[in-house]
C-alpha positions in Angstrom: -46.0 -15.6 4.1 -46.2 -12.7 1.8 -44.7 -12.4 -1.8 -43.1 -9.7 -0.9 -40.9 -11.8 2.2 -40.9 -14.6 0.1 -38.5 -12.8 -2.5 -36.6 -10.9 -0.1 -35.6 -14.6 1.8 -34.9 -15.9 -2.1 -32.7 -12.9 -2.8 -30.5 -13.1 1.0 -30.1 -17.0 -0.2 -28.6 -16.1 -3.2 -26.5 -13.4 -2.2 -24.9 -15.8 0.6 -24.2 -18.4 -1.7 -22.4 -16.0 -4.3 -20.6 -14.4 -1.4 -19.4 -18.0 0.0 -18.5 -18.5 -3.6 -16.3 -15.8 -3.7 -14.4 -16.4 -0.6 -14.0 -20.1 -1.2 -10.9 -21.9 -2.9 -13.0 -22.3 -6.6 -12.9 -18.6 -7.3 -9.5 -18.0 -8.8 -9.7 -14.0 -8.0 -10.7 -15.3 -4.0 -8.3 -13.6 -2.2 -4.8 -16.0 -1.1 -2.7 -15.2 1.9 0.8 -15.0 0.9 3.0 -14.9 4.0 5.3 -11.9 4.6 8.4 -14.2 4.2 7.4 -15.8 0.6 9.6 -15.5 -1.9 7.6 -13.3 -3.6 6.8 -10.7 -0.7 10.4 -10.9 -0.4 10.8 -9.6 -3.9 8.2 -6.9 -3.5 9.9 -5.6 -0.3 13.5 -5.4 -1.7 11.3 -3.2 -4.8 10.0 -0.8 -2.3 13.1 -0.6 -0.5 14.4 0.6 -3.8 12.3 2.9 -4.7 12.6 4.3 -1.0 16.4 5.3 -2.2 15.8 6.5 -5.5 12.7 7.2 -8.1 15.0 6.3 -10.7 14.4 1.9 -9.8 10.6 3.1 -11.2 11.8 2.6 -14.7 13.1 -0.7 -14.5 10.2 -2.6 -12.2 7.1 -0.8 -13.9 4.8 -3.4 -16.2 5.0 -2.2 -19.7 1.1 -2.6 -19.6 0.6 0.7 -17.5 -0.8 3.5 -18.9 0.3 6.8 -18.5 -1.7 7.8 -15.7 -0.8 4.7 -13.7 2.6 5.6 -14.4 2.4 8.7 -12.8 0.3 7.6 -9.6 2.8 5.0 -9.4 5.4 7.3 -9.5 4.1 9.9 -6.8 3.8 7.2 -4.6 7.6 6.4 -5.3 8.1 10.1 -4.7 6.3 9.5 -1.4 8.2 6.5 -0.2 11.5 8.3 -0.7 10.2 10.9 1.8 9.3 8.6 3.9 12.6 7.4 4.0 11.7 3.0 5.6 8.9 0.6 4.3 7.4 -1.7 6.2 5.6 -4.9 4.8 2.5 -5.4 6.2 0.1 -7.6 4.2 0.1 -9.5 1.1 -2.3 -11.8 -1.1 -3.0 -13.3 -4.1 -5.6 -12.4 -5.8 -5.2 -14.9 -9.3 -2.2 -13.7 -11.1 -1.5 -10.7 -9.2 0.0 -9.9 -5.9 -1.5 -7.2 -3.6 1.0 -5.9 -1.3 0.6 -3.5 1.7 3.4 -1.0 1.9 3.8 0.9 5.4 6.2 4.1 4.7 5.8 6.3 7.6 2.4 7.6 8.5 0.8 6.7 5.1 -0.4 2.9 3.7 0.1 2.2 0.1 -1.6 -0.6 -1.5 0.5 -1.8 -4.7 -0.3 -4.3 -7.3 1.8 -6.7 -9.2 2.4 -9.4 -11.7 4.6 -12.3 -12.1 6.8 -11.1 -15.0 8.4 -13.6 -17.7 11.4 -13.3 -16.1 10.5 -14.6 -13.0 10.5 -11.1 -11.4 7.7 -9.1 -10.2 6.4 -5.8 -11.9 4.6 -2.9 -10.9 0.9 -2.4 -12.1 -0.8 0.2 -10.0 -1.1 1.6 -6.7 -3.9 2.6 -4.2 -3.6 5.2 -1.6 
């Protein structure tokens, strides 16, 4: 066997192992399933639902860690859900402290992420289209 296979069979072990690592239970940013009737996706849904009647709900579940530009991604997307009108729930995990939660509202997917506040109440930290 050349060097040349030798390395590239030492770098696909490596990368395996720190991809199994990633995906297993010791990695505290491994993605967790949370099921869609947790108490916490709970939470998150009856947030969106809000912000599906008014923008004005943005105020009072934003993180005061978001910066200025979050803020306003995170609030065109609350524009967008109001036009929309219904959200759906269709995914959410765990991914350490945060929760990653996959909003349906009508032909567009939102992906939104949040923390466990003090309060024992969730708040917004960004969004992904």
């Amino acid at each position: 066997m050349s060097s040349a296979q030798t390395i590239l069979i030492g770098v696909a072990v490596v990368g395996i192992t720190v991809f199994g690592f990633m995906r297993s239970g010791e990695n505290e940013y491994a993605e967790q399933v949370a099921a869609l009737d947790s108490p916490e996706a709970k939470a998150a849904l009856v947030i969106f639902k809000q912000l599906s009647q008014s923008t004005n709900a943005l105020a009072e579940v934003i993180s005061p860690k978001v910066n200025p530009m979050v803020q306003q991604r995170l609030l065109r997307s609350a524009n967008q859900l109001q036009t929309a009108g219904s959200v759906e729930l269709t995914s959410a995990y765990w991914t350490g402290d945060y929760l990653k939660i996959q909003i349906q509202a009508a032909e567009k997917s939102h992906w939104f992420t949040l923390e466990q506040a003090a309060d024992d109440g969730l708040k917004l930290l960004g969004v992904q289209e």
